[in-house]
PLY file of the C-alpha trace (Angstrom):
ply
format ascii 1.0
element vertex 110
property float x
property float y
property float z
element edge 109
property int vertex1
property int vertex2
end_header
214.69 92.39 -129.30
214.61 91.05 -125.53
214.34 87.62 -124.55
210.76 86.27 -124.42
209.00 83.59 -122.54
206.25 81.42 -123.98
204.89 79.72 -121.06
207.95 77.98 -119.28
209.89 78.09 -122.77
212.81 80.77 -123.63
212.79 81.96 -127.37
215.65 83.07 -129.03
215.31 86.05 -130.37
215.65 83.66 -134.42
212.26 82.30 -133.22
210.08 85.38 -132.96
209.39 86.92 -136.49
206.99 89.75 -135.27
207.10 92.13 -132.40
204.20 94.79 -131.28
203.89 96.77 -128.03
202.33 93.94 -126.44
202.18 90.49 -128.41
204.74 88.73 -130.67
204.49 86.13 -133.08
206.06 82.73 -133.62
205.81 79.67 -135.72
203.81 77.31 -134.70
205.72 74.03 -134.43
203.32 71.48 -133.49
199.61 73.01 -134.56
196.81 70.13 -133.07
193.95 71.89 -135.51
194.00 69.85 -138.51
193.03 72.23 -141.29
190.87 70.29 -144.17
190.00 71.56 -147.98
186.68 71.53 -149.34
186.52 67.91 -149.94
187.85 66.78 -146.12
190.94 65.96 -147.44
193.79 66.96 -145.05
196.31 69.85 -146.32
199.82 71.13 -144.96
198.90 74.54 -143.78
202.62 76.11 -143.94
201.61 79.22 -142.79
200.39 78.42 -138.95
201.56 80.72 -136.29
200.89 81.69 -133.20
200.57 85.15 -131.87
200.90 85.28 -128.01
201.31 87.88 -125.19
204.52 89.65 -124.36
203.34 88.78 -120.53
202.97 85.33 -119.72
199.41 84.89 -118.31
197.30 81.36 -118.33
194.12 82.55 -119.42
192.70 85.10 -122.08
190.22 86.28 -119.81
193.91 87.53 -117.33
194.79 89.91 -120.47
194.35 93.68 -120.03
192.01 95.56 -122.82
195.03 96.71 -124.26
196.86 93.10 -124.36
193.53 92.02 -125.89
193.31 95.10 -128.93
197.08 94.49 -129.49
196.34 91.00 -130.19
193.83 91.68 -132.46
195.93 94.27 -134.32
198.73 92.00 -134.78
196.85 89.08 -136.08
195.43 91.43 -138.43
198.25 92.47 -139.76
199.84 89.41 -139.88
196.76 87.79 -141.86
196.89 90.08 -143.97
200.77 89.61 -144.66
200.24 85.88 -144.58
197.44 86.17 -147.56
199.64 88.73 -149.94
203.04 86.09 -149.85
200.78 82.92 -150.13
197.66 82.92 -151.27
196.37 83.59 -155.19
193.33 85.84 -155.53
190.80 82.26 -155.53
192.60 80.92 -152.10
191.94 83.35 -149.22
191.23 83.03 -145.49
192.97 82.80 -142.61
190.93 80.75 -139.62
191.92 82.29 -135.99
191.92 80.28 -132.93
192.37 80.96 -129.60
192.53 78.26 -127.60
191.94 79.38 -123.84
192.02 76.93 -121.69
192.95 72.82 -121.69
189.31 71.46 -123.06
189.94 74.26 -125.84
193.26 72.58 -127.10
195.50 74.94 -125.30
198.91 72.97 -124.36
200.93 75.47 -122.93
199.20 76.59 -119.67
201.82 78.99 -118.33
0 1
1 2
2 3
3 4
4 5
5 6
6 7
7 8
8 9
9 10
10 11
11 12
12 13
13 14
14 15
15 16
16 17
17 18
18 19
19 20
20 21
21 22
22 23
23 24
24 25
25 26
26 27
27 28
28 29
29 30
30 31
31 32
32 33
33 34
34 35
35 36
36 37
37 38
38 39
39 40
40 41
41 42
42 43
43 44
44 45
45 46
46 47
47 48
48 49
49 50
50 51
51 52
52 53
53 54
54 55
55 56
56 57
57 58
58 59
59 60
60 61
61 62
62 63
63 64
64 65
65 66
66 67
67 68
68 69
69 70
70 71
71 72
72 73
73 74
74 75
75 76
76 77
77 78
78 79
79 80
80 81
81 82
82 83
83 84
84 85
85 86
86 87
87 88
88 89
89 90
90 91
91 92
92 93
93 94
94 95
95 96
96 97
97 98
98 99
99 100
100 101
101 102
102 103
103 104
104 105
105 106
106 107
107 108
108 109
């Protein structure tokens, strides 16, 4: 795997647990979107990650089509991984973000 770049940060290659043509994936380590249950009560959501670009860019709209459908793909798949290892048959979702842009939450600009 070859070093990546998330914004101004270097990952080591222990940090990055997926890898497509165009996007990998990391753990999130400090998710702003506080995920509530049914009854507003906050919940740890163990499974937040973040699936970014291979090519640093700081905006969505910058991406290429095909930057944009490997995205997709990859949080696909990786929903649908996330659902089989943690969720029972009564407890699944997954709620996708993408936060483009500073008013939008997005922290790491490029």
């Amino acid at each position: 795997m070859p070093p990546f770049k998330f914004g101004n940060f270097s990952l080591s290659e222990s940090e990055v647990f997926y890898e497509s043509s165009y996007s990998i994936g990391l753990v999130n380590l400090k998710p702003i979107v506080p995920i509530l249950n049914a009854h507003s009560v906050f919940i740890l959501f163990f499974t937040d990650v973040l699936i970014v670009p291979k090519r640093v860019v700081p905006r969505y709209s910058l991406l290429t089509v095909q930057e944009v459908t490997d995205l997709s793909e990859s949080a696909k798949l990786i929903s649908e991984v996330i659902e089989d290892e943690y969720c029972d048959a009564s407890n699944k979702g997954c709620v996708w973000l993408i936060q483009d842009g500073k008013e939008a939450g997005q922290t790491i600009m490029d």
